[in-house]
N, C-alpha and C positions, 0 to 999 in steps of 0.2 A: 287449181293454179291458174293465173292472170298472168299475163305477159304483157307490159305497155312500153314499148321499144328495149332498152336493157334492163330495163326494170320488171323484174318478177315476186309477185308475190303468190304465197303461200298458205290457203287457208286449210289446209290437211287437217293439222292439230287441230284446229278452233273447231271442224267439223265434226270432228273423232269425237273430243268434248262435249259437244252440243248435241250429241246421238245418245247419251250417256245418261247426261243430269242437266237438266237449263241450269242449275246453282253452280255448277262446276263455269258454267259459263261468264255465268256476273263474277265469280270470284276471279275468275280468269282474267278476266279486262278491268276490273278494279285493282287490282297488283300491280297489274301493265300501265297505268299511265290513268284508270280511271277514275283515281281518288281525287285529282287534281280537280277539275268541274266540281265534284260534288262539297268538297273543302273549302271547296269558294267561294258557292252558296250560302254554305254553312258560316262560313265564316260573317260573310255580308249581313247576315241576319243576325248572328250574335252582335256586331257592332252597330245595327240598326234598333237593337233592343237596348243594348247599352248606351247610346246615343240619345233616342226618348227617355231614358230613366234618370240621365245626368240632366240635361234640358229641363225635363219636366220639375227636377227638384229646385230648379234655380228659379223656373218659375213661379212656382210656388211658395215663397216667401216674397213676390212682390206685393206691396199697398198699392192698391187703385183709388185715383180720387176722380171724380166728375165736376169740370171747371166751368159757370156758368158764364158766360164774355157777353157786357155790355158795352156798347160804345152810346158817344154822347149822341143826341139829334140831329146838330148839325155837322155831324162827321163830312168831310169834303174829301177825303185820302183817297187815291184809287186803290185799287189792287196790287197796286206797287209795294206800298207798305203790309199787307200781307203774305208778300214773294219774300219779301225781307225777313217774313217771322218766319217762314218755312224754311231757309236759307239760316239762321240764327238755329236753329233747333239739329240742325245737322251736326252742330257739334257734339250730340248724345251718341253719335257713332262709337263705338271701339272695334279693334280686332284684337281676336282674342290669341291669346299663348298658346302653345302647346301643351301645357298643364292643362288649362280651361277648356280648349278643345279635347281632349281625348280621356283627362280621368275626371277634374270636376267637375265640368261644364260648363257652357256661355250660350246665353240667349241675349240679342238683339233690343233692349226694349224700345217701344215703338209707342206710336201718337193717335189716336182716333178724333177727324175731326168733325164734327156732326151737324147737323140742322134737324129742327125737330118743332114739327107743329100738331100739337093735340088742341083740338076744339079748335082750331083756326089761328090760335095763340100761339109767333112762333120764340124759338131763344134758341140759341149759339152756346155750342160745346166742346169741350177738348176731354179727351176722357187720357190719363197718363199716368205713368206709377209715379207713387210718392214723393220719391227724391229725384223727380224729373220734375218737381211742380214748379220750384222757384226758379228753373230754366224757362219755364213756356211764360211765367209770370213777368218776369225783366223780357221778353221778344217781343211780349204785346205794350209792358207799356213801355217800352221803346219808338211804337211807332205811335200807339195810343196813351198818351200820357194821363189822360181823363177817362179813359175805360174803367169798369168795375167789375172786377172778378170774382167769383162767393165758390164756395164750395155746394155743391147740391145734390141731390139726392136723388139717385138713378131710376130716371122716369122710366127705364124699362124694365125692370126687378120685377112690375107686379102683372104684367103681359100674360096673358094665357100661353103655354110652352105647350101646349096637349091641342093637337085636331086630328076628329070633327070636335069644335066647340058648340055649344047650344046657344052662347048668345054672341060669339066674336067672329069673324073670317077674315083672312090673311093675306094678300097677295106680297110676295118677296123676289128680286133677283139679284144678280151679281151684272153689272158691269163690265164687260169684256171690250178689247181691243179688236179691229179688223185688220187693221194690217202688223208688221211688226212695231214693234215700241221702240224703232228708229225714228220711223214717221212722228210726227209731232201732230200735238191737236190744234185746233184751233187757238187762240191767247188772247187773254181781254186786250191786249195792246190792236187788237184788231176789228173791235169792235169803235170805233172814232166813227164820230160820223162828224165832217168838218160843216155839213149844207143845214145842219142842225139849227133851229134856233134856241128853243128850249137849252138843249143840253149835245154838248160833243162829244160827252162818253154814254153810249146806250149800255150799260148796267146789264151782262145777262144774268144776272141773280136776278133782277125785275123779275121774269117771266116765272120762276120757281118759286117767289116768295108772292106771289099774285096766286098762284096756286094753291099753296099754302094757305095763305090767311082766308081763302076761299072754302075752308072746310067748315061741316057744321057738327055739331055737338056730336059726340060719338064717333066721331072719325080721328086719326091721328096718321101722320106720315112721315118719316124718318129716313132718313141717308147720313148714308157712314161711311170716310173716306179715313181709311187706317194707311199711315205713312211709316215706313222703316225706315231710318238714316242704312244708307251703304256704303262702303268702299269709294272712293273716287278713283276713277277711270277704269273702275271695274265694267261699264257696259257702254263707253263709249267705242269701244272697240266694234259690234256689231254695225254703228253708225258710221266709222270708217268706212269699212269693208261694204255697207250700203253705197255710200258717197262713190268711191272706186269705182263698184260694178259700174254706176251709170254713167261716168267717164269712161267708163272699158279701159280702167287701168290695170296694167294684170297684175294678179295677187304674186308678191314674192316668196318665192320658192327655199326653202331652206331644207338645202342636204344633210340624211342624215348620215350616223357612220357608216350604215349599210351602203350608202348610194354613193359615199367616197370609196368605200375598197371595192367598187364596184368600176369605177369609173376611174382606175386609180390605174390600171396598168393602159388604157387609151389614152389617158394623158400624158402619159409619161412617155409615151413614144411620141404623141405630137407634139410634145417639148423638143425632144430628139431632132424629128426632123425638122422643127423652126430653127434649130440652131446650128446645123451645119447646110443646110441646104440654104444658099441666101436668096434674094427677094420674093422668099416668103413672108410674111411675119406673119406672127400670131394672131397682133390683132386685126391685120387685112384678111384674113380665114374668118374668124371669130364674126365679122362685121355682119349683118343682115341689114337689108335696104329698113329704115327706121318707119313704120306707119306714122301719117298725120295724126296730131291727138284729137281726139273725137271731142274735146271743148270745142274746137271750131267748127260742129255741125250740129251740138245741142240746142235743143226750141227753150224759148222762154221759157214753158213749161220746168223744160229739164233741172234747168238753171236757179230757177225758183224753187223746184223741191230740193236741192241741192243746198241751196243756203237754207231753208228751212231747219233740214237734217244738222245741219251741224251749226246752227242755230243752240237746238234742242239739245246739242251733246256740250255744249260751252257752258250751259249750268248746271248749279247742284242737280242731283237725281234723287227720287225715293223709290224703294218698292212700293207699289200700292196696289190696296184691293179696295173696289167699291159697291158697297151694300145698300138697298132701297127695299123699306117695310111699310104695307099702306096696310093699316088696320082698323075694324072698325066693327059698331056693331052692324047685326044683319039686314037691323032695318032701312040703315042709311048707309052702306057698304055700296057704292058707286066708281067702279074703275075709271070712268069717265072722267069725274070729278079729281082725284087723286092722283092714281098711277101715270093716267096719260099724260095727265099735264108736267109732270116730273121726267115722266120719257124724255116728253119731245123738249124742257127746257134745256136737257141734257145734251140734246140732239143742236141748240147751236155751238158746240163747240166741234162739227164736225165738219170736215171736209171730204170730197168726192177723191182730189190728187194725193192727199196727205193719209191722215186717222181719224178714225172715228170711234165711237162706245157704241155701243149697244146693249140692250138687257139679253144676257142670254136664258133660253128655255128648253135648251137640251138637257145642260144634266144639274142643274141648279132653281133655277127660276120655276115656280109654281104654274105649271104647264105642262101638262103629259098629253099623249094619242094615245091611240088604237087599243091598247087591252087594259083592263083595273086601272083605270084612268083615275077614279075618285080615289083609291086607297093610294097609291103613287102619290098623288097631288097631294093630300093629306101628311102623307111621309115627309114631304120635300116640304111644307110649310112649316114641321117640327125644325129641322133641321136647321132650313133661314133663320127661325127667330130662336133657334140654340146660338146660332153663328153670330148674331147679332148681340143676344143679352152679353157675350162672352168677350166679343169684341176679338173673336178668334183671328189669330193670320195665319192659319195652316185650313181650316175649314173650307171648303168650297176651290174656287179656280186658285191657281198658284200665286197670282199677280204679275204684277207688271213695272217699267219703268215711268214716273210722270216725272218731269224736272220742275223747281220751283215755281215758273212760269204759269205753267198747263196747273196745278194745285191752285196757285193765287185765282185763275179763272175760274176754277170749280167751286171755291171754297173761299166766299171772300165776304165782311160785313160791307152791307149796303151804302151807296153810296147816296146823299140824302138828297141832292138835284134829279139822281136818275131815278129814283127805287122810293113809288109812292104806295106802298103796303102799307096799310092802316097796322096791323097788328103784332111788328114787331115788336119784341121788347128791346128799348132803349137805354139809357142812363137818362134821365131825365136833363140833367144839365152837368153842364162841367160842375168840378171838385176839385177839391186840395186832396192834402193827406191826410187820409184816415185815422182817429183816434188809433192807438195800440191797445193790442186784443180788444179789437170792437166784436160781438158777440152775433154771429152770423147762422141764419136759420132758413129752412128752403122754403124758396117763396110759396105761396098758399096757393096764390091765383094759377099756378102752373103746378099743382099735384097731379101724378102719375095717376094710373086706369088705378079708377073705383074709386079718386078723392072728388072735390068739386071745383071746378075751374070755369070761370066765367067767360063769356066771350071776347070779352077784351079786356087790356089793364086798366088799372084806373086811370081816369085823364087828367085829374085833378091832383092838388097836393094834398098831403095825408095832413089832419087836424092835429094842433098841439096837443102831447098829452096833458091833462090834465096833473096839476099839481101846485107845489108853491111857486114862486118866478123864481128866477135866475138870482144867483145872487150879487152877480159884476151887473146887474141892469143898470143903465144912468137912468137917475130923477131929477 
């Protein structure tokens, strides 16, 4: 027996019991109130398995198609006009019923936007389900009315999935945030340079497409930035409550019903006596001397990350997760050459005050310490390039919030004053509209591991076929 002021409890019985049989025991406090925890469990897991089962079927009747994006040579557009596609594609959002949430289910579908250079040869991709095609299709040529779109055929289908391999090796990570995804990253609108002569927009796609077309035969590098449309003003609320804090504006307090019948018989007397007792009033009680607002002692600094923040929280958002695969054979497999130059082009969109990316190597990125290092690393290089052929968004870190801004930086075709990489592929020249059902086949020069792919496109125009002439020719 316990005694803790008037309160007594009683462990007699439960002791009597427990000297007896331990099973008399568990039955004894599962009767009592114990079933409730374990029911809840139980319960969370039946709906976590029911949950993946409805999901998974919905997923699985989607078509994926692999969209190859050519713009013309003299493309002049910033990145402005691919904030706009990103911004445009947010209409695939839905939120789902209650039907859809809970018996048939709803999944999100979503967008993979890619960059991919095999042999130094690089081209531009959107990977999306089917009846999302003629959405991405009217976003780009919205802004690229001369761009050329084809259907292609998934350069990573034929990838080694299995290490150790005998003649591939694999370095892969995930992209991670440093601070939270209120902070904002850096934004092409910030790269100006006005003292410029050449050019006032420094292009950082330059630096990653300088890298890229820097590969040699047998190497290949790949980044994949998968975008979720979401809810709007579902995560601007953490960017409030950021902004707040550094004003020291205090968070408002909302009572619940507990904390009215709680406070309920104090008030009611100090009603009481405000109203027969005069030159009291309530509100001269009530009043506290009001603190200066801390706007008036914020540093530049403050103030700057402050509109930053809610900068970032005034446009569209996506969920996003971002993946990077350098692969290559063993002979010419160089981190030097590849990875790091992909890092660090990655690395200008970062700032010290704000966000930054980083490749994580804890529990994703092909990087292990201390014990079965080789078999781990091994592990974790299956996984990446499972993640990647799949274009999974559940695989690896959870993601994150980018707004269309920070995406248009990451992920944007070259600008043709800034971005002097010999070996992108281009559209050769403006075009009209395309003949109907023109018959479209995956380019040669850019076949996936184990076809043949030259070091660069052709530079010249492709020869007349051979045939009779034309028959509108003037003579």
């Amino acid at each position: 027996m316990i005694q803790i002021g008037p309160l007594v409890i009683d462990f007699t019985t439960l002791l009597d019991i427990a000297s007896r049989n331990p099973l008399a025991v568990s039955w004894y406090i599962f009767v009592r109130g114990g079933w409730i925890p374990i029911g809840y469990v139980l319960l969370r897991g039946l709906w976590w398995i029911w949950d993946n089962h409805i999901v998974g079927k919905i997923m699985s009747k989607w078509q994926w198609v692999l969209l190859s994006v050519d713009v013309p040579r003299e493309n002049i557009q910033s990145p402005r006009a691919v904030e706009n596609i990103f911004a445009h594609l947010a209409g695939a959002h839905k939120t789902a019923d209650l039907v859809e949430q809970y018996i048939t289910g709803f999944a999100q579908p979503y967008f993979s936007f890619e960059i991919v250079s095999i042999n130094g040869f690089i081209r531009f991709f959107i990977y999306t389900i089917n009846k999302n095609r003629d959405l991405v299709e009217a976003a780009i040529y919205a802004q690229y009315p001369t761009a050329e779109i084809v259907e292609a055929q998934d350069y990573a289908a034929s990838a080694p999935a299995h290490f150790p391999n005998p003649e591939w090796q694999l370095w892969g990570t995930e992209f991670i945030l440093t601070k939270p995804q209120a902070y904002p990253l850096r934004s092409y609108t910030e790269f100006q340079d006005e003292t410029a002569e050449e050019s006032a927009f420094k292009d950082p796609m330059a630096a990653l497409l300088e890298t890229m077309s820097g590969l040699r035969d047998g190497e290949q590098l790949w980044l994949q930035i998968i975008v979720t449309p979401i809810k709007s003003g579902s995560w601007q609320e953490q960017s409030r409550k950021l902004v707040n804090k550094i004003a020291a504006i205090p968070a408002e307090k909302h009572a619940t019903l507990f904390d009215k019948l709680i406070d309920f018989p104090g008030n009611l007397l100090t009603f009481i006596v405000d109203l027969f007792l005069p030159g009291t009033p309530a509100a001269d009680k009530k009043a506290k001397e009001a603190l200066p607002s801390k706007m008036l002692y914020l540093t530049s600094g403050e103030r700057a990350t402050m509109e930053a923040i809610e900068h970032k929280a005034a446009k569209i958002g996506f969920k996003t997760k971002i993946r990077a695969v350098y692969i290559a054979r063993k002979d010419v497999f160089l981190k030097a050459r590849g990875p790091y130059g992909l890092v660090g082009s990655i690395k200008q969109v970062n700032t010290e005050d704000l966000n930054s990316l980083k490749p994580d190597y804890k529990k994703v990125g092909t990087k292990t310490k201390y014990i079965w290092t080789t078999t781990r690393t091994n592990w974790r290089r299956v996984k990446i390039m499972r993640a990647y052929k799949a274009r999974s968004n559940w695989r690896g870190f959870h993601g994150y919030v980018l707004n269309t801004e920070e995406l248009a930086t990451l992920w944007h075709f070259p600008v043709a004053e800034a971005v002097k990489a010999p070996l992108v592929k281009k559209a050769e020249s403006k075009r009209g509209e395309p003949p109907i059902e023109l018959p479209v086949e995956f380019p040669r020069e850019f076949a996936p591991i184990g076809g043949e792919t030259p070091a660069a496109p052709p530079s010249g125009p492709k020869s007349a076929p051979e045939g009779a002439a034309p028959k509108n020719l003037p003579v």
